[in-house]
C-alpha positions as CSV (number, residue, x, y, z in Angstrom):
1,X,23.9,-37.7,-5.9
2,X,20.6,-37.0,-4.0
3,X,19.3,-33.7,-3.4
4,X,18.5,-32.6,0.3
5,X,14.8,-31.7,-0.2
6,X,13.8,-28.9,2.5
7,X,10.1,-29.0,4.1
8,X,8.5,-25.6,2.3
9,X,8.1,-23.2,5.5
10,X,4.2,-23.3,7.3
11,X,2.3,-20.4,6.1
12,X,0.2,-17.9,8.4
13,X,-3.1,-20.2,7.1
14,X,-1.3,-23.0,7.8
15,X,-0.4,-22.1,11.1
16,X,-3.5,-20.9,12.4
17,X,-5.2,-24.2,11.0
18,X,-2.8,-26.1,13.3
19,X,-3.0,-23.9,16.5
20,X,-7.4,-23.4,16.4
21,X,-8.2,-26.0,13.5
22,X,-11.0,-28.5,15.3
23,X,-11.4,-26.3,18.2
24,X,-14.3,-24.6,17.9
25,X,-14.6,-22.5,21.1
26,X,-11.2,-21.3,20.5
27,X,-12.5,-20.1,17.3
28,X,-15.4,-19.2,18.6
29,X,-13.2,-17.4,21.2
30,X,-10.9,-15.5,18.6
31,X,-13.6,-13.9,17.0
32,X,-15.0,-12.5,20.2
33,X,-11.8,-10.5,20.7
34,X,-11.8,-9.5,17.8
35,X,-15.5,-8.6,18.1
36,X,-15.0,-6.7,21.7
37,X,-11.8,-5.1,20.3
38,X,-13.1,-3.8,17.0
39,X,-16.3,-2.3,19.0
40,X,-13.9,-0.6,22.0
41,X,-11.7,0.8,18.9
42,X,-14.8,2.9,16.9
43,X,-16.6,3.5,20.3
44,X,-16.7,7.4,19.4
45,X,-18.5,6.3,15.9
46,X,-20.7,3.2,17.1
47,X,-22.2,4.9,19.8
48,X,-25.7,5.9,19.8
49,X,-24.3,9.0,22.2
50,X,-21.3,10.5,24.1
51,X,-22.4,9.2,27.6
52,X,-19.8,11.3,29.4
53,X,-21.0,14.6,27.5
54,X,-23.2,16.3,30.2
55,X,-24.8,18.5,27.5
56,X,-26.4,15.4,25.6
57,X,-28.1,14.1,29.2
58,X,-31.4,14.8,29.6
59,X,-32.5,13.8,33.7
60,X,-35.9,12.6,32.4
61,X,-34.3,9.8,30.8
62,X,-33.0,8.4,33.6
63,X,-33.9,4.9,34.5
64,X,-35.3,3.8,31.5
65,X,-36.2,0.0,31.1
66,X,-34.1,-1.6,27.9
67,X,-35.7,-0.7,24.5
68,X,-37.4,2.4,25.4
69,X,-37.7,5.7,23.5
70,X,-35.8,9.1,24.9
71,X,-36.9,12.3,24.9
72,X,-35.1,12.7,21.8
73,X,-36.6,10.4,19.8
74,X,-33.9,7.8,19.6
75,X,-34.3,4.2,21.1
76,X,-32.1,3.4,24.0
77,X,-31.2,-0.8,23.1
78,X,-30.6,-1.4,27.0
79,X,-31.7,1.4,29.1
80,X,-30.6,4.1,30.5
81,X,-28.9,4.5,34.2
82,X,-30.1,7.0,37.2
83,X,-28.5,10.1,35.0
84,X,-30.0,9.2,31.7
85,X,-26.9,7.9,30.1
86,X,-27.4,5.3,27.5
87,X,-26.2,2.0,28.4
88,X,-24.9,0.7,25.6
89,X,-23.2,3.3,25.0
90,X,-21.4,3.7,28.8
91,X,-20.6,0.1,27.7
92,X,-18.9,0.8,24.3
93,X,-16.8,3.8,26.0
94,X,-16.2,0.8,29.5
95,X,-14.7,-1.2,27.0
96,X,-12.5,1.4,26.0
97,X,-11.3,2.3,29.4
98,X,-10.9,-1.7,30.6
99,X,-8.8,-2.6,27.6
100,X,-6.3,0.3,27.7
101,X,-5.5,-0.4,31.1
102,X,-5.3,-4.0,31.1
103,X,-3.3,-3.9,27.6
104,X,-0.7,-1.0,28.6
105,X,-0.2,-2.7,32.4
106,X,0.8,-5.9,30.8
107,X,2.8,-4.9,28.2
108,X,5.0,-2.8,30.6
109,X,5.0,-6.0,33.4
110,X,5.6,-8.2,30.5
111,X,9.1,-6.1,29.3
112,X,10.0,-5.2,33.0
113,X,10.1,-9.2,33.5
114,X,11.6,-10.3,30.9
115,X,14.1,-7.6,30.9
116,X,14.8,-8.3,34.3
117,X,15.1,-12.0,34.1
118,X,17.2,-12.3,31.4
119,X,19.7,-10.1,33.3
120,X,19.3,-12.3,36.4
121,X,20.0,-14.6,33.9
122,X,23.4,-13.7,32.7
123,X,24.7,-11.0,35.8
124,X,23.9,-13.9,38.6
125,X,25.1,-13.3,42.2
126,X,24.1,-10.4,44.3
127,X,22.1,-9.2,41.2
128,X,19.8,-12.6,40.8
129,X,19.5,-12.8,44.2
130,X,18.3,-9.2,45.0
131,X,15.8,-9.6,41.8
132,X,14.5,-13.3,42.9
133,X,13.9,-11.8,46.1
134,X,11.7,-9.0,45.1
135,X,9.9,-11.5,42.9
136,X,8.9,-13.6,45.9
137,X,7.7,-10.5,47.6
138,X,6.0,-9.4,44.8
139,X,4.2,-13.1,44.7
140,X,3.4,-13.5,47.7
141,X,0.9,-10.8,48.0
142,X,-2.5,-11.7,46.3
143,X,-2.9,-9.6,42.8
144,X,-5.6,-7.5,43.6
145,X,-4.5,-6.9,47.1
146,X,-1.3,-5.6,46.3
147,X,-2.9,-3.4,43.9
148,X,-4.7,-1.9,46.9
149,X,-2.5,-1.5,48.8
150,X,-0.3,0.4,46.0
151,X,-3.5,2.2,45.4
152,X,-4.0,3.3,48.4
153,X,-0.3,5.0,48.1
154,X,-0.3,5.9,44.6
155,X,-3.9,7.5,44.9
156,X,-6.6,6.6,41.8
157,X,-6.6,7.3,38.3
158,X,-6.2,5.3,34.9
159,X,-2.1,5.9,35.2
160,X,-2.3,4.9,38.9
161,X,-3.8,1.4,37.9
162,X,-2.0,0.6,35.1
163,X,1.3,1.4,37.6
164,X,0.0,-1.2,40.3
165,X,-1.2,-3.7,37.9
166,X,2.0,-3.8,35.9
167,X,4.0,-4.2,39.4
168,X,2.3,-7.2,40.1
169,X,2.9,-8.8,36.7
170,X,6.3,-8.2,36.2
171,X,7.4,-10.9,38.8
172,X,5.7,-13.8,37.0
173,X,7.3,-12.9,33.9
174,X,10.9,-12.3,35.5
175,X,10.5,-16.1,37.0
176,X,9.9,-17.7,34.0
177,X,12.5,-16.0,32.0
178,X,14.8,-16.6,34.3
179,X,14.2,-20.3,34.6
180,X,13.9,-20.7,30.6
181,X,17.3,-18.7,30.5
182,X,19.1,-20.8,33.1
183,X,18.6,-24.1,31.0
184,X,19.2,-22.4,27.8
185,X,22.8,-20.8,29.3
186,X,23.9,-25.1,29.8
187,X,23.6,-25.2,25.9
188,X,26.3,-25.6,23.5
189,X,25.5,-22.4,21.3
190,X,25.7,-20.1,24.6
191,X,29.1,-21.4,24.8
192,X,30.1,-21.2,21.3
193,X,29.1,-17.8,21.6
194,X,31.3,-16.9,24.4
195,X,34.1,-18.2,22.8
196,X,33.6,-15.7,19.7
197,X,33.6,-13.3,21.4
198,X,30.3,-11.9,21.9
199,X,29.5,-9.3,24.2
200,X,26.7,-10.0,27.0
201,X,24.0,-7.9,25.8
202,X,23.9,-9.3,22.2
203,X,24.0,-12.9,24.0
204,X,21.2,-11.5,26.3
205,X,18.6,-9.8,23.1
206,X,19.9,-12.0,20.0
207,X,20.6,-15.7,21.6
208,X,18.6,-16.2,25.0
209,X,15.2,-13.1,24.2
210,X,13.9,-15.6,21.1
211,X,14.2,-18.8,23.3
212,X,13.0,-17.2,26.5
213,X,10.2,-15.4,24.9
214,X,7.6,-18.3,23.7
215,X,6.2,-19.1,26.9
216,X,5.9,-15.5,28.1
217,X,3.7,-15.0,25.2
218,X,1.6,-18.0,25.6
219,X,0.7,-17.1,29.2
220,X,0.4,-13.1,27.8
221,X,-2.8,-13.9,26.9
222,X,-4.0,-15.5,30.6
223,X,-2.4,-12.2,31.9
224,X,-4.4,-9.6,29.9
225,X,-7.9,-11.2,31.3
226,X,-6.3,-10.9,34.5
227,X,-5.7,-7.6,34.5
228,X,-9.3,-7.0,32.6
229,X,-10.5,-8.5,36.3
230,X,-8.5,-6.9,38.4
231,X,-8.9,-3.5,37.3
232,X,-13.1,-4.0,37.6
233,X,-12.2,-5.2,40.7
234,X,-10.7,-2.3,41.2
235,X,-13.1,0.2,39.8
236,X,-16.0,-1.6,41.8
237,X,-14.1,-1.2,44.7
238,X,-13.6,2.6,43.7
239,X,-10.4,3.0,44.1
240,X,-9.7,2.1,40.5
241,X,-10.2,4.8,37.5
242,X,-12.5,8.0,38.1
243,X,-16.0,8.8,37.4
244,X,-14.7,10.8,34.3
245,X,-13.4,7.6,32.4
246,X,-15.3,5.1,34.1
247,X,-14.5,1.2,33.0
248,X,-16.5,-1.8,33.2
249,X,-16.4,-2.4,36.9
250,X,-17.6,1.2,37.7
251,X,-20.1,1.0,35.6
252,X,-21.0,-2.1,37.6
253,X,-21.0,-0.5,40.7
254,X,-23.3,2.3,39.6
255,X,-25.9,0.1,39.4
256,X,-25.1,-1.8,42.5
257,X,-27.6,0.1,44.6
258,X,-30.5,-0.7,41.6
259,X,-30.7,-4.3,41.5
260,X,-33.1,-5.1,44.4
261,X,-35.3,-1.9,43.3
262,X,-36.0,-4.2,39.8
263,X,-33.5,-1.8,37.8
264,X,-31.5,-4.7,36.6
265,X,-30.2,-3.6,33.5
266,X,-28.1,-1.0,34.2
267,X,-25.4,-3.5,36.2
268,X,-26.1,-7.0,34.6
269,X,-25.5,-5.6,30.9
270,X,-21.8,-4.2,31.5
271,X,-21.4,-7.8,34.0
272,X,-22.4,-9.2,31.0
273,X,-20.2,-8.0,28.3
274,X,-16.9,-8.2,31.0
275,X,-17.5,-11.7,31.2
276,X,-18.4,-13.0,27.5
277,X,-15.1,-10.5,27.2
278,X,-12.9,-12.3,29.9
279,X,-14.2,-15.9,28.6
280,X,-12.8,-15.0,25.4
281,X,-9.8,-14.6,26.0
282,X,-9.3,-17.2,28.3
283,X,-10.5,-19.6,26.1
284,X,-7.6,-18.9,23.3
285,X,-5.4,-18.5,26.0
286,X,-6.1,-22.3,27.0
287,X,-5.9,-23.3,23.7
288,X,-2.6,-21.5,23.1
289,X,-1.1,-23.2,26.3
290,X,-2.4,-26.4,25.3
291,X,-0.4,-26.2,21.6
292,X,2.8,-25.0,23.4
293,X,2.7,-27.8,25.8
294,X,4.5,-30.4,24.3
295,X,3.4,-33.1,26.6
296,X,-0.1,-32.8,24.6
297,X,1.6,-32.7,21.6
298,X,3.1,-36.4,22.0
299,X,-0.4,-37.2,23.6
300,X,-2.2,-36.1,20.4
């Protein structure tokens, strides 16, 4: 009598080797948020200064070209802005800010939507229809629009932006859900389910949430360097977070009015560090999309 052999399950090595293994810029791409995340973490200890500490700010500093000595003897690797903060520094502690906003608004669209799809998903009627609707109103305002406009009601503030950015994610999520948990709700173990006996909510969290979930995650990824945009849109804008806890797009802004006087540095290097930032991400986030598709995956 033969023995059924079973394949031995894919490690974590494995797996990664399969999802990034002979893509390069993915890698390349991985270890840049790593990189950006590990800096924005120890900002408080990395930092040559505290660039929001008034007491540490010395006025004749301001201005200073990149690698140029301060009154106190340190170097300044990028310059210094009109106040005499240090650059790289404002940019460590931007990073900070840009993160946290972008991370916290999509993980609360993210569990809105899904939430809210799965129980269009298994209520139906009036219920689908109500949510479906407010998920084409939601969509068919541009992202950083509607954020205004919610802005404008909500007032600024890190808590006010992470509010309107989550709003417009949530619909996205809640559409994709829902059409993931409509064709999983034909299948046979839905079915078998009902007939045991299983209440609605464990059908909702134990049967249809693992099913429904893959593809949010895969376009997670796309939505967090959305939001990283949208938020130093924002912030340029200035309507986004205040001067107190400024992110990358104010710090972008404050140097708006220095670029034709020759003071380049003090906008280009956190433009800079938003888009090596933003590219990173998107470029696992491809990659990601890419291995979940599988279309490719037949292709390859």
């Amino acid at each position: 009598m033969s023995e059924m052999i079973s394949e031995p399950p894919i490690g974590r090595l494995e797996g990664f080797r399969a999802v990034f293994g002979g893509y390069p810029a993915a890698i390349a791409g991985l270890f840049g948020i790593v990189f950006f995340s590990l800096i924005a973490l120890l900002a408080p200890v990395l930092a040559p200064q505290n660039p929001f500490d008034q007491s540490r700010l010395d006025i004749m500093d301001g201005l200073l070209p990149p690698v140029s000595t301060l009154m106190d003897g340190t170097i300044s690797v990028l310059g210094t802005d009109a106040v005499g903060r240090d650059i790289l520094s404002a940019v460590m502690y931007g990073m900070r800010t840009s993160l946290f906003v972008a991370l916290v608004a999509v993980s609360a669209g993210v569990a809105v939507g899904v939430v809210l799809g799965l129980v269009a998903v298994m209520r139906g009627g009036w219920i689908d229809a109500v949510i479906m609707r407010a998920v084409d109103l939601t969509l068919s305002f541009p992202g950083v629009l509607l954020a205004l406009l919610l802005l404008v009601v909500f007032g600024s503030g890190a808590d006010k932006v992470i509010l309107a950015l989550a709003i417009g994610i949530w619909a996205q999520n809640a559409r994709l859900v829902r059409a993931v948990g409509l064709s999983e709700m034909k299948k046979d173990y839905i079915a078998a389910a009902r007939l045991a006996g299983i209440g609605q909510l464990r059908i909702m969290f134990h049967f249809l949430l693992p099913n429904a979930i893959s593809p949010v995650l895969v376009i997670t990824p796309m939505a967090i360097s959305g939001a990283i945009v949208a938020e130093a849109t924002l912030s340029f804008l200035g309507v986004g977070v205040p001067i107190t806890e400024p992110s990358l797009g104010l710090l972008i802004a404050n140097g708006n009015d220095y670029l034709l006087s020759g003071r380049w540095w003090i906008s280009v290097a956190p433009g800079l560090v938003l888009v090596m930032m933003v590219l990173s991400i998107n470029v696992v986030a491809d990659r990601l999309r890419d291995h979940a598709n599988p279309y490719l995956q037949v292709k390859a």
